[in-house]
C-alpha positions in Angstrom: 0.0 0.0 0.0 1.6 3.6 -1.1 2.5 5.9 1.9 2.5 8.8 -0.4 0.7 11.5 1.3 -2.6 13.3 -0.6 -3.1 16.5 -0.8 -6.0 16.1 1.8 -3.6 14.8 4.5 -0.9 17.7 3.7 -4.2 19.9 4.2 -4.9 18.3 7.5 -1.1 18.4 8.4 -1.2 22.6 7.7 -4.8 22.7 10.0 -2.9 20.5 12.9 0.3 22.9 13.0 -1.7 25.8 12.9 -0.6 27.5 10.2 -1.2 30.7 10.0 -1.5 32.6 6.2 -3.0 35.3 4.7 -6.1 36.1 2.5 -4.2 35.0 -1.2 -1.3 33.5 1.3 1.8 33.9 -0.7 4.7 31.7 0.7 8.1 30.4 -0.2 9.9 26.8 -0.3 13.0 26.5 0.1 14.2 23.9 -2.5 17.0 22.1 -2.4 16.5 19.3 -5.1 16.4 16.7 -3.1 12.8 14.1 -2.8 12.1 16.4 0.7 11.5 19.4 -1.0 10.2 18.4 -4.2 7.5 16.8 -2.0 7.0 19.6 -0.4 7.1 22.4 -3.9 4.0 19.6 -5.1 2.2 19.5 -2.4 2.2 23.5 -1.2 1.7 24.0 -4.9 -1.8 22.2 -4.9 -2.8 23.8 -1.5 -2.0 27.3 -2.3 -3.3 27.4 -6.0 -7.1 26.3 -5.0 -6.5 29.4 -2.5 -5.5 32.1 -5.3 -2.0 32.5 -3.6 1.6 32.9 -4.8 4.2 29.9 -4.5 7.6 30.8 -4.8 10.6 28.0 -5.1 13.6 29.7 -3.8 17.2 27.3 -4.6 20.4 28.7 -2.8 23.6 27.8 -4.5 26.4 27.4 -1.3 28.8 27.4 -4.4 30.4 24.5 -2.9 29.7 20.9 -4.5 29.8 20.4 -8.4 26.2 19.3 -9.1 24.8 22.2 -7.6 23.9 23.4 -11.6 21.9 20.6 -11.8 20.5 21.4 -8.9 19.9 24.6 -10.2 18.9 23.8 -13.3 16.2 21.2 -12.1 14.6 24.1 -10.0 13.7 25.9 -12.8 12.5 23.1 -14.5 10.3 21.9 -11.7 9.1 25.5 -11.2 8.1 25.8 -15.0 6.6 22.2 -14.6 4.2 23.6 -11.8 4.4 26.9 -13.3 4.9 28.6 -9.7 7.7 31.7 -9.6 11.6 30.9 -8.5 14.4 32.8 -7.6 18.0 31.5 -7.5 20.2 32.9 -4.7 23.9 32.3 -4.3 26.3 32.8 -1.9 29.4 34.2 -3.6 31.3 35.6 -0.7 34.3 34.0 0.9 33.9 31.0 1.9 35.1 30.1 5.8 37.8 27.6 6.6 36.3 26.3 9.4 32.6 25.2 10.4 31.4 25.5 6.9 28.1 23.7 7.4 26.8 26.6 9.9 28.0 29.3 8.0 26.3 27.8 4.8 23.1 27.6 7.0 23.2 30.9 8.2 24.1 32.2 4.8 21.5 30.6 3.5 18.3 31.8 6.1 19.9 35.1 6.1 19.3 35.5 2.1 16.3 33.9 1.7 14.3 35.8 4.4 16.3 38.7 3.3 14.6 37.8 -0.2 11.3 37.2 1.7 11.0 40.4 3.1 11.5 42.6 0.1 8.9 40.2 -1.9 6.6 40.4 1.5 6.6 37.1 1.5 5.1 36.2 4.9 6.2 32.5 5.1 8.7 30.3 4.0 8.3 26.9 4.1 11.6 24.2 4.8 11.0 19.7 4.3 12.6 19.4 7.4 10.9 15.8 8.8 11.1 13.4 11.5 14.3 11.8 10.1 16.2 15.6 10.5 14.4 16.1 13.8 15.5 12.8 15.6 18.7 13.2 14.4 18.7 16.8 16.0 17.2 15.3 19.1 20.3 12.6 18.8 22.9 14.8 18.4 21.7 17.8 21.3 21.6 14.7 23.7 25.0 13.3 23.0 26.1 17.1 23.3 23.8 18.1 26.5 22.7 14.5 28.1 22.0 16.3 31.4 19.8 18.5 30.5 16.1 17.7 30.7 14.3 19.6 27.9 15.7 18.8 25.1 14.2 18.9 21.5 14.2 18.4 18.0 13.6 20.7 15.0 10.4 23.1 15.7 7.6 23.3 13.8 7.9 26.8 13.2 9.5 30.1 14.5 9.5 33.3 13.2 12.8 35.0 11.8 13.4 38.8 11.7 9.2 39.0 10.5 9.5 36.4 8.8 7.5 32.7 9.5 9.6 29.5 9.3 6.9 26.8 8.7 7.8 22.8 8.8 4.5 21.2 8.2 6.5 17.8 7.4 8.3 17.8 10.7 6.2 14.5 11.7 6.5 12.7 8.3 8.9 10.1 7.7 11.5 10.8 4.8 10.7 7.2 3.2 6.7 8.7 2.7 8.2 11.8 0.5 10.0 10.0 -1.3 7.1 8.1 -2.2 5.1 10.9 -2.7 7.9 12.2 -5.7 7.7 8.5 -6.8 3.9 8.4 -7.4 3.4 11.3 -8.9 7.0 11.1 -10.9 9.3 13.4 -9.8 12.8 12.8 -9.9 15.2 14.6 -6.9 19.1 14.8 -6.7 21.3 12.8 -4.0 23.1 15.4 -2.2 26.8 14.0 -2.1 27.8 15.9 1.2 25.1 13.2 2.7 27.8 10.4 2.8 30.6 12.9 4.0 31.4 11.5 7.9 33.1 14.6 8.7 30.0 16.2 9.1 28.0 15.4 12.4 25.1 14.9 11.5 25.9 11.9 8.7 27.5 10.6 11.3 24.8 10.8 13.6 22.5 9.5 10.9 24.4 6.4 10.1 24.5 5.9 14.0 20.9 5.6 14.2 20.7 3.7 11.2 22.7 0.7 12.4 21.3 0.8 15.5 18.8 -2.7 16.1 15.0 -2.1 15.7 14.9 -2.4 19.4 17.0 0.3 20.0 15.5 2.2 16.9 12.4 2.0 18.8 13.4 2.2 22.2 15.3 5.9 20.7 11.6 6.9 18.7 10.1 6.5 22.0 12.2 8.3 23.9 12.3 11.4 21.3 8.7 11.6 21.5 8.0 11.5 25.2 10.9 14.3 25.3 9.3 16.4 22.9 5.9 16.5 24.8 7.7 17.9 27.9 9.8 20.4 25.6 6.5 21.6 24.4 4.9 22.4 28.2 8.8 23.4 29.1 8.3 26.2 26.3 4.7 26.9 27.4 5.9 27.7 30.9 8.9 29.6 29.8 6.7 31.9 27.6 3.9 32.1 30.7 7.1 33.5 32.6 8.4 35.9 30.8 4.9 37.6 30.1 4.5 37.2 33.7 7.6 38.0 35.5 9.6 40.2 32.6 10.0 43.9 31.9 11.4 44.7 28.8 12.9 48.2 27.9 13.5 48.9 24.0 17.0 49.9 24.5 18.0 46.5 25.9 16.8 46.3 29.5 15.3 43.2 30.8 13.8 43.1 34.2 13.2 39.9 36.5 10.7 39.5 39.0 12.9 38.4 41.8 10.3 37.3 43.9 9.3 35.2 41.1 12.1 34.1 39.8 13.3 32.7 43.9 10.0 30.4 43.4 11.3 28.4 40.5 13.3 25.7 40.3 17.4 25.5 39.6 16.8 24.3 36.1 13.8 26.7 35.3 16.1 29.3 36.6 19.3 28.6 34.6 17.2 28.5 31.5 15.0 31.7 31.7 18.9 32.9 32.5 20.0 31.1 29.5 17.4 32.5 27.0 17.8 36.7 28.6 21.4 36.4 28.2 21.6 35.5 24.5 18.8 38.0 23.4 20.6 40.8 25.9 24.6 39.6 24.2 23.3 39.7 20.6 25.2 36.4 21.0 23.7 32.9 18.8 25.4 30.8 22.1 24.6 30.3 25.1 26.7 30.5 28.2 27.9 28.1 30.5 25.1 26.5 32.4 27.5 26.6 35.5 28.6 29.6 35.0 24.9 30.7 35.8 24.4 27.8 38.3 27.7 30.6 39.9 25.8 33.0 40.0 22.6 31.8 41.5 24.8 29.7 44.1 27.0 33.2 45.0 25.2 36.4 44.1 21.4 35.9 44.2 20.6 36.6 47.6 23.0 39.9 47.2 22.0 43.3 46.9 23.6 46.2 44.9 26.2 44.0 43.2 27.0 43.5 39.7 27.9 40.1 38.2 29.4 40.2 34.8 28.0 37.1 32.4 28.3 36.2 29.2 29.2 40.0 28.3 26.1 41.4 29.9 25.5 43.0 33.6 23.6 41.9 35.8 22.4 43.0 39.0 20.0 42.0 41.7 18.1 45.1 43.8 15.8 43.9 47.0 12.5 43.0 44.5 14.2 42.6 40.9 16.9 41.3 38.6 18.5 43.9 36.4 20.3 42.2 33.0 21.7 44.8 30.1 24.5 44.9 28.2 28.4 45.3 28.9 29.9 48.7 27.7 33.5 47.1 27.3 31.4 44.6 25.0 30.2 47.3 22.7 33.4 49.1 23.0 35.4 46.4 21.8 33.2 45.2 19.3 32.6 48.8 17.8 35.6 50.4 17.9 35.8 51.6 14.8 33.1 54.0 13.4 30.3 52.8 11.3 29.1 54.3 8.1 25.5 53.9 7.2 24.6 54.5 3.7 21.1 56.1 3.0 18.8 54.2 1.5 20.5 51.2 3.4 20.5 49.3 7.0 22.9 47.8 9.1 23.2 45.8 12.6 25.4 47.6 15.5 26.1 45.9 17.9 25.3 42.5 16.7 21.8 43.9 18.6 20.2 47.3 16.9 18.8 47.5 13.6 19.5 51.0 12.3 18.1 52.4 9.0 18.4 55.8 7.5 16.2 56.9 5.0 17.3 60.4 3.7 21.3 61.0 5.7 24.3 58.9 5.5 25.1 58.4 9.0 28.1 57.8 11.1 27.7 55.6 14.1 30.3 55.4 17.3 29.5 54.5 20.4 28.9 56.9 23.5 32.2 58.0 25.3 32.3 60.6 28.3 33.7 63.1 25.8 30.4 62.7 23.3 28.3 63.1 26.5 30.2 66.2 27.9 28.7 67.7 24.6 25.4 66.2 24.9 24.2 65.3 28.4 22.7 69.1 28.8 20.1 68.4 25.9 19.5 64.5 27.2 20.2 64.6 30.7 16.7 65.5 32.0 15.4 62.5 29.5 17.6 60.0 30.5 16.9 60.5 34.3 12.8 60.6 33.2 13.2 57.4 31.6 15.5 56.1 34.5 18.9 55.1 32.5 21.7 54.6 34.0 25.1 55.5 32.8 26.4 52.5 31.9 23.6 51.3 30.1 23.5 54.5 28.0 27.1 53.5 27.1 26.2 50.5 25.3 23.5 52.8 22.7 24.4 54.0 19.5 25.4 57.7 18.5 24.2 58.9 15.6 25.9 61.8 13.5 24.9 63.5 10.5 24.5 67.5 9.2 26.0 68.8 11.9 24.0 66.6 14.4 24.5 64.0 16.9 21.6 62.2 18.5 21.0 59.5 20.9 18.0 57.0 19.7 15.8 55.8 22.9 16.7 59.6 24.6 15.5 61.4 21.0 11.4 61.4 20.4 10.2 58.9 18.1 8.2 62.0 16.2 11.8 63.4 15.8 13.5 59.9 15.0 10.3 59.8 12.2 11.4 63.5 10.6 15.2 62.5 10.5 13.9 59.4 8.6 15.9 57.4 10.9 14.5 54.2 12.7 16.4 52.2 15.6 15.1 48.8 17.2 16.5 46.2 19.2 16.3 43.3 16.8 19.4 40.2 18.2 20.0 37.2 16.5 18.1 35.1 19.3 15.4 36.6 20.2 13.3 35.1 23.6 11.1 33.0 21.7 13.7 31.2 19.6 15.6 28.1 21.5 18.9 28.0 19.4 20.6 25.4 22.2 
């Protein structure tokens, strides 16, 4: 009996994930060739065209294995087969030497939503499946076996306004690849798949010669841990739209009271997720490092504890965690040009974009506020600032001006055509450990 899934159980998989579209929903896939997302490119492609909506196949070229032109080529024949819009992206800057598999993914995401967002393209669409996300499961818990809440790939998260949908995250591979069977498509091998010095091939082959015992035994396990991830996340979230102030210029703000009522773990991890939003960092720190911290410094008042290149510091009633001026001083030292017309990240945290000046952007020393702390000073103590958070905010100069976004009105911001938001690589909702 054929496993290939209909179009009414892909319908049914979209209702069951909740996905959320738009009236004449136009989405993306990313394609990669392979029987995954050709499944995926067929099956979107008869959803979305009984719905008057716009499918897009998007194919990245890494530039770094020899049949990625027949990759290529095949997207644009499988587009014009289905007659849906594609776009071919490449990546033609210097390669890495080291880590090349992240830096290709990242590459990749960072174009293609790039791509999304000037087509206003709301969603974009990956074949990850169960195969991918047991193998993630597999490899976090041979990375992190103590820690409880561990998970495989997500269903969906949103990047920079972006959505990141998986609807196939629960399918087995062998079904899509007799879904591209019976309806005869044909799909590429990606050679890098039987390269071992990549983890996860290694990881895959692994699980593949483990016995069906143990095969079952891990399927088990994976799915009883990704039940408690998903209340682990639900708690989390209930937490920090409970117990967490957040100021746009990079404040966060713990309940202390409770924060003291939650477990060690529950602790570390709320720790965990503030600390790589606050660093504009995509790791995490230490788990002991924090476990420090709790053990040492908790119960104090009035002190700061320096983490993971953020402050923080615990008052009688809350938790104070921003980020660390010697950071921002070291990682900005030299001053930033921003074209008009253009954007750029400072920081590794602020989105900046300037619509009518070229700006130049340097950080906030004692002489710069010597010459400005008459015209902000009365602000900054209104909106309750300190110093040393001010220090770690971007300076803006152009015409003969020099402004301080958070401290300068938003009506004023608006005329300059200048716009400034907090906008890190992890934000709160996105686990990326």
């Amino acid at each position: 009996m054929s496993q290939a899934i209909t179009d009414a159980e892909f319908s049914s998989l979209l209702k069951k994930h909740s996905f959320v579209y738009e009236k004449n929903p136009s989405v993306a896939v990313s394609f990669s060739g392979g029987s995954d997302s050709a499944a995926l490119l067929l099956l979107m492609n008869n959803w979305i065209k009984n719905r008057d909506g716009l499918l897009t196949c998007i194919y990245f070229d890494h530039k770094l294995r020899k049949e990625s032109s027949l990759e290529l080529q095949y997207a644009k024949e499988i587009s014009s087969k289905l007659k849906i819009d594609y776009k071919i992206l490449t990546w033609n800057e210097k390669k890495p030497k080291s880590s090349i598999m992240q830096s290709a993914r990242e590459m990749r995401y960072k174009k293609i939503i790039n791509y999304c967002k000037k087509k206003t393209i709301l969603t974009l669409m990956t074949a990850h499946h169960f195969d991918d996300s047991l193998e993630t499961y597999f490899m976090k818990k041979k990375r992190n076996s103590l820690t409880p809440n561990l998970s495989g790939i997500p269903v969906k998260n949103t990047q920079d306004q972006v959505q990141i949908f998986r609807p196939l995250i629960n399918v087995r591979k062998s079904r899509l690849i007799e879904t591209c069977e019976k309806n005869k498509l044909k799909w590429f091998k990606d050679s890098s798949n039987q390269n071992e010095n990549f983890e996860r091939v290694r990881v895959r082959n692994c699980i593949g010669s483990l016995s069906r015992f143990n095969k079952f035994k891990l399927y088990k396990e994976f799915k009883v841990k990704s039940r408690e991830n998903k209340s682990f996340e639900i708690k989390l979230a209930e937490f920090f739209i409970k117990s967490l102030k957040f100021d746009e210029y990079g404040k966060f703000t713990i309940n202390k009271k409770n924060f003291k009522y939650q477990n060690k773990y529950f602790q570390i991890e709320i720790l965990k997720r503030i600390l790589v939003t606050c660093s504009g960092s995509i790791y995490s720190p230490r788990s002991r490092s924090i476990k420090f911290f709790l053990d040492k410094y908790l119960k104090l008042t009035n002190i700061k504890f320096t983490l993971h290149s953020c402050i923080i510091k615990c008052s009688l009633d809350e938790i104070y965690i921003y980020r660390e001026f010697e950071k921002t001083k070291k990682l900005n030292s030299k001053q930033r040009i921003i074209v008009k017309g253009h954007s750029v990240i400072w920081d590794n945290r602020f989105l900046i974009n300037s619509i009518f000046f070229d700006l130049k952007c340097c950080i906030l020393n004692n002489v710069i506020w010597l010459k400005l702390k008459k015209h902000y000073e009365l602000m900054r103590k209104s909106k309750n600032i300190p110093y040393d958070i001010l220090q770690t905010l971007p300076v803006l100069c152009f015409k003969n001006k020099m402004i301080i976004p958070f401290l300068t009105s938003r009506e004023l911001m608006k005329n300059y055509g200048i716009s400034v938001s907090l906008e890190p690589k992890i934000p709160l909702t996105k686990k990326n450990f």
